[in-house]
C-alpha positions in Angstrom: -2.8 -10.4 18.3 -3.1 -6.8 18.1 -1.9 -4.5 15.4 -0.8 -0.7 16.5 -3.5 1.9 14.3 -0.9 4.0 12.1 2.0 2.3 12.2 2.8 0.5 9.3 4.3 -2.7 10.1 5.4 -4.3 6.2 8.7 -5.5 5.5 8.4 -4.5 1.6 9.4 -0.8 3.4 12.5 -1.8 4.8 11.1 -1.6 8.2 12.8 -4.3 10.6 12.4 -6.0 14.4 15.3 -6.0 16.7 15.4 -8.3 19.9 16.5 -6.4 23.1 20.3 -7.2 24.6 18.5 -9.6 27.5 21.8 -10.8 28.3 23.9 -7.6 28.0 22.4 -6.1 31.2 24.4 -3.0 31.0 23.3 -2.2 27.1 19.8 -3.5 28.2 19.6 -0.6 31.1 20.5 1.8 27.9 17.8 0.5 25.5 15.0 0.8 28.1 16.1 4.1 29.4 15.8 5.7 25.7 12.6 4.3 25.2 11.1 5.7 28.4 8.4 3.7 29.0 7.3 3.5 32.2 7.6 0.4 34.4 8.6 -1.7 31.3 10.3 -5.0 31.0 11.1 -6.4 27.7 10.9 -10.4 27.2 12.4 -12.3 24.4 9.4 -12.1 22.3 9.9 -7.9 23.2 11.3 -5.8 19.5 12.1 -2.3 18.6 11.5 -1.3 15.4 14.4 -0.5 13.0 13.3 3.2 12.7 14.5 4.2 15.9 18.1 3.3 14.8 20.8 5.4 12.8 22.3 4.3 9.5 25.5 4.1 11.7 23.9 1.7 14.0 23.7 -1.0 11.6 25.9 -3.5 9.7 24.8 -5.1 6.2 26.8 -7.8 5.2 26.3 -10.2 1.9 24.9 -13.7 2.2 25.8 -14.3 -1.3 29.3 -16.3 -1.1 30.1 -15.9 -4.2 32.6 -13.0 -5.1 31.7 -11.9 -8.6 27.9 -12.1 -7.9 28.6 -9.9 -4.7 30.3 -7.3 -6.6 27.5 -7.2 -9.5 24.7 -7.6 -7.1 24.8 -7.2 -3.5 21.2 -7.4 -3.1 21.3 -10.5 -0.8 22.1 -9.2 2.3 21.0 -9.1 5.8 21.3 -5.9 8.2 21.9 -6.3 11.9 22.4 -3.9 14.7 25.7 -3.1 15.7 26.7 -5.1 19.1 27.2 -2.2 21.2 24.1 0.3 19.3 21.3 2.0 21.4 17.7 3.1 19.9 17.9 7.4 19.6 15.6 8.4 17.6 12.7 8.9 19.5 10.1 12.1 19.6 9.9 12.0 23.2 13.0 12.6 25.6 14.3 9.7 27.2 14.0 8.9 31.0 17.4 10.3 32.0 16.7 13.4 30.0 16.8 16.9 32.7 14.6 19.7 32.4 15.4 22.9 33.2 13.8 25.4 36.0 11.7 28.1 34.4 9.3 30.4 36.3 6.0 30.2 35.7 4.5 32.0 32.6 1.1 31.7 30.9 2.1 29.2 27.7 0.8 30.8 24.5 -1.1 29.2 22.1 1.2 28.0 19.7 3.3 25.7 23.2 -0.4 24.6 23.8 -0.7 22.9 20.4 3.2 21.8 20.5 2.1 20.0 24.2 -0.8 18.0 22.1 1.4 17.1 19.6 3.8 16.0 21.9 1.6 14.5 23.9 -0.1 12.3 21.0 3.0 11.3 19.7 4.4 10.2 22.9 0.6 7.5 23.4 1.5 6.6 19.5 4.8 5.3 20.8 3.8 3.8 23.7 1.0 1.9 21.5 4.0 0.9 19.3 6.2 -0.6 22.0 3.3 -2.8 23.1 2.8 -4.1 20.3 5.9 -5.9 20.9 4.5 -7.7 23.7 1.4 -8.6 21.2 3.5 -9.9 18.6 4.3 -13.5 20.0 2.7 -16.8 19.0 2.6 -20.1 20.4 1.3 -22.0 16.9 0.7 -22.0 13.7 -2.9 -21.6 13.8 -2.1 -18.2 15.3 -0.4 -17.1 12.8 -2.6 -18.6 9.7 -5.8 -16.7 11.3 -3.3 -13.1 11.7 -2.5 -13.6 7.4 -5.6 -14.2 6.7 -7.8 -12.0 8.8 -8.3 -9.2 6.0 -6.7 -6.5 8.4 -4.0 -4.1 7.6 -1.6 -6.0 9.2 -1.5 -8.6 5.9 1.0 -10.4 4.1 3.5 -9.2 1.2 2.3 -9.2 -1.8 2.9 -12.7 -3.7 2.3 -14.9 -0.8 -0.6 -16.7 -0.1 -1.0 -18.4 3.5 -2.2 -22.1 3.5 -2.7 -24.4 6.9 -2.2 -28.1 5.7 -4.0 -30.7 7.8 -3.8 -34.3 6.7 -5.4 -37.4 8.5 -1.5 -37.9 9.6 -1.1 -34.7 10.9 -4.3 -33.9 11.8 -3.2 -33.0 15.7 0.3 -30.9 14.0 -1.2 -28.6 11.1 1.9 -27.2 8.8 1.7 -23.4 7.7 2.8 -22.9 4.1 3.4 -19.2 3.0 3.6 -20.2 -0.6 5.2 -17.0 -3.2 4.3 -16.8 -6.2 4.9 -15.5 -9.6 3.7 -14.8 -13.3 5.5 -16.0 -16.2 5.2 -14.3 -19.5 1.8 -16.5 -20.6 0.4 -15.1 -17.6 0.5 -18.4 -15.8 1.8 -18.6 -12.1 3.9 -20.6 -10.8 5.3 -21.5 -7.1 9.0 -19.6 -6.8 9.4 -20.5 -3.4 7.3 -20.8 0.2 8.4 -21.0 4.0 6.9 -24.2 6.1 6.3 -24.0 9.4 5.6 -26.7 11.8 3.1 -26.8 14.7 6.2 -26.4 17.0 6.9 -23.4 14.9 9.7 -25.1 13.6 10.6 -23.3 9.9 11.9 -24.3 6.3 12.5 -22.0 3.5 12.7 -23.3 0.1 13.4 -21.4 -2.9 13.2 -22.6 -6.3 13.0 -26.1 -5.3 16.0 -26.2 -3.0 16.2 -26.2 0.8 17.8 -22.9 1.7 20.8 -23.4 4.1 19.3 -22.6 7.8 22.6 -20.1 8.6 20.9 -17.4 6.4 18.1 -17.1 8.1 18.8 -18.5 11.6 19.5 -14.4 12.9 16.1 -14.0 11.8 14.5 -17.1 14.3 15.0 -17.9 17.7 17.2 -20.7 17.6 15.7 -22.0 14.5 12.1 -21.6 15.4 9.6 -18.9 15.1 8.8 -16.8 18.6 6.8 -13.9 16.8 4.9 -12.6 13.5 7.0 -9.9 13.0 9.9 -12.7 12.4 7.6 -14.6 9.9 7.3 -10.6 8.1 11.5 -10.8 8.1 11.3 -14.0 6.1 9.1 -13.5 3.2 11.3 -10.5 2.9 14.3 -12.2 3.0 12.9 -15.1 0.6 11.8 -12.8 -2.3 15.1 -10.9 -2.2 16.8 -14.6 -2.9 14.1 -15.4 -5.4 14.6 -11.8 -7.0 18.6 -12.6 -7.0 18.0 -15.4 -8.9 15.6 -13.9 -11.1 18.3 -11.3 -12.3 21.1 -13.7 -12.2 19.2 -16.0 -15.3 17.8 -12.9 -17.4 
């Protein structure tokens, strides 16, 4: 796994992964043409990062099924990109971008430093769309050694990562990313933790109870993790429902 040096990939800032339209190959053309990366082919493990989205390119809508909680709330929510959005906001022109004929002049200084800038931003980009490619895993041992590294990549705060081998399972470890919490006595206790199976198979429990797999199945693939960034979506998604629930006793 690699991590991309100054771009800061932690869910607690709102920051979000979105899979490319693989089988919309009309909006596909569109994404990879904004980005403008040369010779590039996403895969299904391939995201782009939220920030390279409008407001208008998204849709939040409420997991919370109840009505009265929705209207008094409305924190549980998810946000997905609209079916027909295109990444935009880039700081390098896209591929189908035209420039126009100038005669030659000597540039100043000041379009000098402008082409540096431009120039650095554009290999800070580039290192940012491979780490899409860098951000699928195969098993949980992958992903226990990424938590737990000590990098800046990390884990949100609360959750501690713990790979559960047992003379039973000794062939299929089981990641838990437990979350915890302090009560006023300054004791901790477990609110909630996401399991995940060798075959990257996931559970999310919160509070005891087995949260329903169709809020958080837009976040998998198919029900099974396919990356790390989707593991970051979760713990974000359980601690909103844990912080809902929080505010819902008090």
């Amino acid at each position: 796994q690699r991590r991309v040096h100054g771009y800061k990939n932690n869910v607690e800032n709102g920051t979000t992964f979105h899979r490319f339209p693989i089988k919309s190959p009309d909006l596909l053309r569109r994404w990879i043409q904004q980005i403008g990366r040369k010779d590039f082919t996403p895969t299904d493990s391939s995201r782009v990062c939220s920030k390279h989205f409008t407001d208008d390119d998204f849709i939040t809508e409420s997991l919370d099924k109840n009505p009265r909680r929705k209207r008094l709330h409305n924190e549980l929510s998810r946000r997905h990109v609209k079916s027909d959005a295109v990444p935009s906001v880039f700081s390098f022109p896209s591929s189908s971008s035209t420039t126009p004929t100038r005669p030659p002049q000597r540039p100043s200084d000041a379009s000098l430093s402008a082409s540096r800038l431009q120039n650095q931003q554009q290999l800070l980009n580039e290192a940012e769309l491979s780490f899409f490619n860098d951000d699928k895993v195969s098993n949980v041992d992958e992903l226990y050694k990424l938590f737990t590294s000590g990098n800046s990549y990390g884990i949100p705060s609360g959750f501690n990562a713990i790979l559960k081998t047992t003379e039973q399972c000794e062939n299929s470890p089981i990641l838990l990313l437990i979350y915890f919490q302090s009560t006023p006595s300054d004791i901790y206790t477990v609110a909630g933790y996401i399991e995940i199976s060798n075959n990257l198979s996931v559970k999310v429990i919160d509070n005891g109870k087995l949260l329903p797999q169709s809020k958080y199945l837009h976040l998998t693939n198919s029900g099974k993790i396919d990356s790390s960034s989707a593991v970051l979506n979760l713990m974000s998604l359980l601690k909103s429902c844990i912080d809902v629930n929080n505010g819902e006793e008090t």
